[in-house]
C-alpha positions in Angstrom: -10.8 7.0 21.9 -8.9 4.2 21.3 -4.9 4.7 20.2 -2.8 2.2 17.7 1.0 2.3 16.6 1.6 4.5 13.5 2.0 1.4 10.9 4.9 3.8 8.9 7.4 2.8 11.9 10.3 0.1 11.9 11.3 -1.0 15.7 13.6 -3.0 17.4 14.2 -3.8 20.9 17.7 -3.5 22.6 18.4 -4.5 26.2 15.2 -3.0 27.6 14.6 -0.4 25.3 12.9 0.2 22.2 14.1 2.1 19.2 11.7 3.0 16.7 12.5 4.6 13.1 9.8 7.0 11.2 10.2 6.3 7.6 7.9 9.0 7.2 10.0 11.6 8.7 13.3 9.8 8.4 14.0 9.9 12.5 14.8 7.6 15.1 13.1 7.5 18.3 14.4 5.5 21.8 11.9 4.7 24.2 13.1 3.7 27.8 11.9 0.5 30.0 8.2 2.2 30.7 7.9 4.0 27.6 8.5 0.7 25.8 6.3 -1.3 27.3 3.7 1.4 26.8 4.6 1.1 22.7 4.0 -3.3 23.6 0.4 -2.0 25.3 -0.7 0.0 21.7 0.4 -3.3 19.6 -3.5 -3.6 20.2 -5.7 -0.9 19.8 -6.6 0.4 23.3 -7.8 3.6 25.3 -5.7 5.7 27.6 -7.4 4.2 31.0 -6.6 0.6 30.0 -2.7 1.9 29.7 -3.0 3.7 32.4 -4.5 0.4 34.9 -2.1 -1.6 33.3 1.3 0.5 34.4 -0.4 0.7 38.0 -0.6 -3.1 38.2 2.9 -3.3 36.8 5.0 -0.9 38.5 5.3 1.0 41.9 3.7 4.3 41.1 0.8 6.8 42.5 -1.9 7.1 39.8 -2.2 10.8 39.6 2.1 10.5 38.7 0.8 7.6 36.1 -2.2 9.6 34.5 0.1 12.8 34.3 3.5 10.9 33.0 1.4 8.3 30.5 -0.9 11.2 29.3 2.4 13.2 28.4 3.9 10.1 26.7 1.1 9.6 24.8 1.0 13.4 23.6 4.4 13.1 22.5 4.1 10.2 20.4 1.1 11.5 18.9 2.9 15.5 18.2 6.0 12.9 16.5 2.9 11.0 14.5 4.0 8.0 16.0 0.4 7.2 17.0 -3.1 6.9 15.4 -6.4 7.3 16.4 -8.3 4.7 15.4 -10.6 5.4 12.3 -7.6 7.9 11.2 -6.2 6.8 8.4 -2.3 6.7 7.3 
């Protein structure tokens, strides 16, 4: 299944983090160095695994640590409705 940004967000990047704001529920959100650069991978639609390989070519890190944190990240974002599944509509 392949994830996408929620298109209801504003963003802006400071230093190296990334602060988002749901209009639709009025809150802020601050993403730190890996967590942004997750949100840069979902600018394009992609799967979990692709995420996934791409941290592990990027930084120092054991997969099963990089499946478990990224699969938590990604649960988060989707519990705040930060995320879509594609074919879901807004």
């Amino acid at each position: 299944m392949k994830l996408s940004r929620s298109e209801q967000l504003l963003s802006t990047k400071v230093a190296e983090d990334i602060f988002l704001l749901s209009l639709e529920k009025g809150a802020y959100f601050r993403m730190d160095p890996v967590g942004a650069r997750i949100w840069e991978l979902l600018e394009t639609p992609c799967d979990r695994e692709t995420i996934v390989q791409a941290l592990l070519a990027e930084y120092e890190v054991d997969e099963a640590t990089c499946r478990k944190e990224t699969d938590g990240f990604l649960d988060r974002l989707q519990d705040a409705s930060l995320l879509r599944r594609e074919g879901d509509s807004e």
